[in-house]
C-alpha positions, 0 to 999 in steps of 0.5 A: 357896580357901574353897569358897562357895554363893550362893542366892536366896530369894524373900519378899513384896516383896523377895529375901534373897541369901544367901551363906555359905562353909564353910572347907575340910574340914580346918579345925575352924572355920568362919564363916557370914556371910550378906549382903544384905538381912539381912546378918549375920556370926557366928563359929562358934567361938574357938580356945584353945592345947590346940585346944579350941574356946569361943565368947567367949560362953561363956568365963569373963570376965577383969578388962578383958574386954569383956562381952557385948552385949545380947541382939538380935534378928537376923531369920530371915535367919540361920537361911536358909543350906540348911547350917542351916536353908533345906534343901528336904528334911529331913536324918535324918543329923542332930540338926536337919531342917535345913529348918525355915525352908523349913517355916516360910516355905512352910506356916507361918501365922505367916510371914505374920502381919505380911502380913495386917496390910495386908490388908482386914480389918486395914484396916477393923479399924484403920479402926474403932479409929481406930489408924493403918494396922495394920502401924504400930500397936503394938496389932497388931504386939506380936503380928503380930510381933516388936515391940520397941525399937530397940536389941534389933534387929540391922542384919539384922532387918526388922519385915515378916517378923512371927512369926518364928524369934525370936518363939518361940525368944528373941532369936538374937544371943548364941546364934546363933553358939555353937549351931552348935558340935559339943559346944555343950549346950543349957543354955549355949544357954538362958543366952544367950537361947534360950527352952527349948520341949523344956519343954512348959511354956515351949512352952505359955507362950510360945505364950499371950502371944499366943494367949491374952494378957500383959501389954501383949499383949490382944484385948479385946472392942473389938478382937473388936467391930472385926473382930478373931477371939476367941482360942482355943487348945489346945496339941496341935492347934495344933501339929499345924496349925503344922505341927512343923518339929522332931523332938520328942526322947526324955528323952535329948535324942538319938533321936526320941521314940516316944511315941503319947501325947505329944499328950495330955501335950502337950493336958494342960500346954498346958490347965494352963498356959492355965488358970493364965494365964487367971486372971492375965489376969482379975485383970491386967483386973480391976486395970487397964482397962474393966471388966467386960471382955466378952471374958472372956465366952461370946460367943455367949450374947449374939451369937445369934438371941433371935426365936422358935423359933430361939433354942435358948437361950430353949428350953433356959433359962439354967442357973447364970445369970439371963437377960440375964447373959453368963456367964464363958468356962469353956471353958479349965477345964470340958474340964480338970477330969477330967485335973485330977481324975486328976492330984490329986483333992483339989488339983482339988477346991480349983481348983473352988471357986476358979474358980467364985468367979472365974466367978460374980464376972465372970458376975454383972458385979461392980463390986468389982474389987479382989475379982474381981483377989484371986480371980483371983490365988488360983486363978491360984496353984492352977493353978501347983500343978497344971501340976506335978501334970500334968507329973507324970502318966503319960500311957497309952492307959488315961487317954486312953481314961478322959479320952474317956469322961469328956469325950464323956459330959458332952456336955449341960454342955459344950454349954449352956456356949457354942460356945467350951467346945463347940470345946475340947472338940471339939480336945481329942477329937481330940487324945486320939483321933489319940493312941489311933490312933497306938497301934493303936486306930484307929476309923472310926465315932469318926473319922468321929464327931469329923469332924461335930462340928467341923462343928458349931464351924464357924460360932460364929454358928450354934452350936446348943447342943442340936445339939451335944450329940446330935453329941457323944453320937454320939461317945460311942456310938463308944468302947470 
């Protein structure tokens, strides 16, 4: 008798009866098939005559040979079984924690990102952009989860259960059965359709589409206006909020990493590539759409108090802009620049000049699309050029003391540029402190430093420039 489980997980709504069987101990195959609501049988493996086992993906075509399926979605039903991915407590006995779906499911936000498309706020929203109900309309769903045709879904997948292990990790249904081999190499994954997130590049992208844009893929200011939160993102804190249901490996492959200074290599690709697709995502807008696009403006210049004493703004001035001119959100390139600067000065230099043409284009609401879209394009390609340099940077405790420094010390340009520059820096900070006190230099005055500066990002409608900046010099008086 083939020995079998059966357990039950509940989700909003509705229950998963998942029942998997092993085969005896003395087979070296074995099936999971996972039935019920998100029914799914896969075969692990195929047996040639020496016993060498290959999945049929993964063999050499022959003439007459049926060719593999399209690539489908499955739904996260066939990653749930407590032998792969549903155990309750993490496994350090093998190459997985064997309990990523119950992280995900339990203490991850993007479980229920199709949930809060039926809630009061999306409710009103749709309401406002006269859209249909929310979880119906494309507009919402191409991020609050997995929206596509017809035929890229498998029986088992349902829409309700929104961002979820596909969303990130590619489409399951050609890899799903041939991962789970003992020798299976993870480049013949990738080929199948897994997205390769060991690669911060590609970790960072595919995390962009949604939290920053691509294309068919947008929050715009109509969206923003209707209730919807602008977009912020900054790879290592955002990860850290997830929170991780993965072990992040060494360059082997094999063991954990020990590395104190990941979080900055992380901080560091995830801003070079949001800067690279930033700059695609204005030239996208400028060829194509309302224009000028308010979204891609500091938002706070205009949605704050303009009545006496309490506009800072009118104290202050308007730096780089003429008054009643929304100034271009820089906040994804101006906390950038001084890793930019240490990855190649020269190369940083040029990325300046070309951001800045983008940045006075939109300020200055220029009518010429066609050359906003060129600048756009032209500094695009020269933040390609510097995700490479980044990647290549030797990521110490000497830098990430030399980037706090340099970006705690600039604190009256990064709080005159908007709440939204003033809240990167803020999640940059701490990235690269969290990094230092890994590696030993923890510090209570820093600490408690950074903590009152996120209460000043707290409310971007209170968001008070001058304030800022005396927090964030507080921070600075904290470093070595």
């Amino acid at each position: 008798m083939v020995p079998a489980l059966t357990c039950f997980l509940r989700r909003p709504g509705r229950r998963y009866r998942i029942a998997f069987a092993l085969f005896a101990a003395t087979s070296p195959a074995f099936l999971v098939a996972i039935t019920g609501a998100g029914a799914l049988a896969q075969s692990a493996t195929s047996w040639g005559k020496q016993g060498t086992h290959v999945h049929p993906l993964l063999r050499t075509s022959t003439p007459g040979e049926r060719k593999p399926e399209r690539m489908t979605y499955v739904g996260p039903g066939g990653c749930s079984a407590v032998a792969c991915h549903g155990g309750i407590q993490p496994r350090s006995v093998t190459k997985v924690l064997q309990n990523e779906y119950s992280t995900w499911i339990t203490q991850d936000k993007h479980a229920r990102a199709y949930t809060v498309l039926t809630g009061p706020l999306a409710t009103q929203m749709a309401a406002t952009l006269k859209i249909g109900p929310a979880q119906n309309a494309a507009k919402c769903l191409v991020c609050h989860a997995i929206h596509v045709d017809a035929a890229d879904r498998s029986r088992s997948f349902e829409i309700a259960d929104g961002v979820s292990c596909e969303s990130c990790h590619g489409p399951a249904s050609q890899w799903i059965g041939p991962h789970i081999q003992p020798d299976a190499k993870y480049a013949d994954m990738v080929s199948l359709g897994l997205v390769d997130n060991k690669s911060l590049t590609a970790r960072a992208e595919k995390c962009l589409t949604c939290h920053l844009g691509a294309p068919g893929m947008s929050v715009d200011h109509e969206m923003i206006a209707a209730g919807h939160p602008d977009l912020t993102f900054e790879l290592d804190s955002f990860t850290a909020v997830e929170p991780p249901h993965w072990i992040e490996k060494a360059p082997n492959q094999m063991a954990p990493l020990n590395d104190p200074f990941f979080g900055v290599r992380a901080w560091g690709i995830g801003e070079a590539v949001q800067l690279r697709e930033s700059m695609l995502r204005v030239a996208r807008r400028a060829h194509d759409g309302p224009w000028p696009e308010f979204s891609e403006m500091d938002c706070v210049t205009c949605h704050h108090s303009l009545t006496g004493p309490q506009s800072w703004r009118q104290q202050t001035g308007y730096v780089g802009h003429l008054p009643g001119d929304p100034p271009y959100n820089l906040a994804r390139y101006i906390i950038f620049r001084p890793l930019g600067d240490q990855a190649d000065a020269p190369l940083e230099k040029r990325l300046d000049v070309e951001v800045t043409r983008v940045s006075t284009l939109i300020t200055t609401m220029s009518p010429d699309r066609a050359a906003v879209e060129e600048a756009a394009n032209r500094a695009a390609a020269t933040a390609d050029e510097m995700v490479a340099k980044v990647r290549a940077v030797h990521y110490d405790r000497v830098l990430t003391a030399q980037l706090m420094k340099s970006i705690a010390s600039d604190a009256d340009l990064i709080s005159r540029e908007g709440e939204r520059t003033a809240e990167q820096a803020t999640m940059t900070l701490n990235s690269l402190y969290i990094a230092s006190a890994k590696d030993g230099a923890a510090n209570t005055a820093t600490r408690s430093a950074l903590d009152a500066l996120f209460q000043q990002v707290s409310n971007p409608s209170a968001y008070n420039g001058p304030q800022f900046a005396a927090q964030m010099k507080a921070v600075s008086a904290t470093l070595p």
